[in-house]
MITI-36402 format. One record per atom (N, C-alpha, C): residue in three letters; y, z, x. Coordinates in steps of 0.1 Angstrom, whole numbers, plus 5000, padded with zeros to 4 digits. Each point is the difference from the previous one (the first is absolute). Example, Ala and Ser with C-alpha at 12.3 -4.5 7.8 and 13.67 -1.06 7.14 Angstrom:
BEGIN
ALA494350785132;ALA501250004991;ALA501250005009;SER501149934996;SER501150005009;SER501150084992;
***
This chain:
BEGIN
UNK615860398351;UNK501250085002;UNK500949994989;UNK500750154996;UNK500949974991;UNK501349974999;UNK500949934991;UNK501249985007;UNK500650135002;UNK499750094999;UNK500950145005;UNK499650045016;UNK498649975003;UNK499350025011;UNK500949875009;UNK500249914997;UNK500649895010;UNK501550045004;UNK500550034989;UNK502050034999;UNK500050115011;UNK498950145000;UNK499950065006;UNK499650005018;UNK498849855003;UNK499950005013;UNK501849935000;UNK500249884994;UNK501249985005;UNK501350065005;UNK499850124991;UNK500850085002;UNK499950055012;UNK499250085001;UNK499350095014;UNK500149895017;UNK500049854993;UNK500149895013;UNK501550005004;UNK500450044990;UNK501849885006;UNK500850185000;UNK499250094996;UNK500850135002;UNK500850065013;UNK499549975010;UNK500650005015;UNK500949935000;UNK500049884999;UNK501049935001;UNK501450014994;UNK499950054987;UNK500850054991;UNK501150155005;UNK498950075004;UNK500650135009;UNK501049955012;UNK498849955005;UNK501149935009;UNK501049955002;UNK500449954990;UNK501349894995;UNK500650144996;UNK499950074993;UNK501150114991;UNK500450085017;UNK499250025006;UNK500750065016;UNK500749925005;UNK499949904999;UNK500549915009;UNK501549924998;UNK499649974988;UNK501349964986;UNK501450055006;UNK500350145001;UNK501050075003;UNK500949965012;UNK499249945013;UNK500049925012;UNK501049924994;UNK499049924991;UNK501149855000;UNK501650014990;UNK500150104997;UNK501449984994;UNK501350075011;UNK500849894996;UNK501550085011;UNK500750114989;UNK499750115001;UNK500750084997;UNK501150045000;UNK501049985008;UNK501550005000;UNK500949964988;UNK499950114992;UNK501149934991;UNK499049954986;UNK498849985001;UNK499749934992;UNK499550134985;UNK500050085004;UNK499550094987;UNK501550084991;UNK501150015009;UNK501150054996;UNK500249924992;UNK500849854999;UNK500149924991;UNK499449914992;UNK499050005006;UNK499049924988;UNK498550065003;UNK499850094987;UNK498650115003;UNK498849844996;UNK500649944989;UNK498749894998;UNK499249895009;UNK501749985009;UNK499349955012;UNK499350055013;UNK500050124999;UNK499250075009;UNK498250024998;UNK499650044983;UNK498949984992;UNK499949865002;UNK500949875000;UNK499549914998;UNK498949935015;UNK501450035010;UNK499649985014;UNK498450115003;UNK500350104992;UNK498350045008;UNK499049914993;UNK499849994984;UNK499349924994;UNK499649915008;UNK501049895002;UNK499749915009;UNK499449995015;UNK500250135007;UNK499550015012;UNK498550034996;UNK499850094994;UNK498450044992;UNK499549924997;UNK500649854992;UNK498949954998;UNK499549875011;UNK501049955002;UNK500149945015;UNK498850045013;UNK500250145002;UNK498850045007;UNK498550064993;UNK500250014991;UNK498750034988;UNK499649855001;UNK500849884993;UNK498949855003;UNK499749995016;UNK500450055015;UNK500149945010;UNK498050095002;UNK500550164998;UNK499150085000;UNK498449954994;UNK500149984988;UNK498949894988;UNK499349915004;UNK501349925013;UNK499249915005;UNK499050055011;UNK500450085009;UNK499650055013;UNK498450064995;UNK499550114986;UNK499450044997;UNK499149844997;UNK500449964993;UNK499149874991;UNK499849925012;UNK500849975012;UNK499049945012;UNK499250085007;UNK500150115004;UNK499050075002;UNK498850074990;UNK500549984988;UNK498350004993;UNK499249895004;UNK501049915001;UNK499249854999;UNK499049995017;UNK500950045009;UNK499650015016;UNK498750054999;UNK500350124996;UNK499150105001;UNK498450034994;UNK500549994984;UNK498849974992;UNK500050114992;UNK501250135004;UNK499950154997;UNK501750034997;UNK499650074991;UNK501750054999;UNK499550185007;UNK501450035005;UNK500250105002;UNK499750025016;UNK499949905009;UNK499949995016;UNK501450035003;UNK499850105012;UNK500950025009;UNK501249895007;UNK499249945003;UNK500549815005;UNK500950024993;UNK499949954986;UNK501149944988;UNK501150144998;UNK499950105001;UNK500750094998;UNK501049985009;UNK499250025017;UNK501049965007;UNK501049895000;UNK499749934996;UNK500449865000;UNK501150004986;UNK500050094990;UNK500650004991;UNK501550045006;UNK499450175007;UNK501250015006;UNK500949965013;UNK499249915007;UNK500649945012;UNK500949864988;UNK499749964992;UNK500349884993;UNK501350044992;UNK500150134996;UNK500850014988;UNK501450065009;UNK499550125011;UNK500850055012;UNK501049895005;UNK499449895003;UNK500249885007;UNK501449894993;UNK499550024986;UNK500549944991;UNK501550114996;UNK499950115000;UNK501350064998;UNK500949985014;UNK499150025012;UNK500749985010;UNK501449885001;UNK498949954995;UNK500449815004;UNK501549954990;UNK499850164989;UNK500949934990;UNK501350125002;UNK499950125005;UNK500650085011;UNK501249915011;UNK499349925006;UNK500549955011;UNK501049894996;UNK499749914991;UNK501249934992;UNK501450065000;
***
């Protein structure tokens, strides 16, 4: 395999996860106030929500390759989004 063929499954493995985070991202910032006066901390707060659930997402995927034996099972998808859902909730409720 070439290193372009590997960058590529990699890519294609943690790609869900990544989507997912950019949907989700938006959830975790308090909006009130925060883009009128400071536009940088609003980019910064999503950044941070993105990546926060992009590593939580990475992991969910990378245990269920590991579970599984297969990438791309239903199981793990679900579970990506019950995990990541769960995880905005939780940070929501704060």
């Amino acid at each position: 395999m070439s290193i372009l063929a590997a960058l590529m499954h990699g890519l294609h493995l943690f790609l869900p996860a990544w989507g997912m985070a950019a949907l989700l991202a938006p959830a975790l910032v308090r909006w009130r106030g925060v883009g009128k006066r400071r536009p940088r901390a609003l980019w910064a707060s999503l950044l941070l929500g993105w990546c926060g659930l992009s590593m939580l997402g990475m992991a969910v995927l990378l245990l269920g390759l590991w579970w599984s034996g297969r990438d791309g099972r239903m199981l793990t998808y679900t579970a990506l989004v019950l995990v990541q859902g769960t995880a905005v909730m939780l940070w929501r409720s704060r």
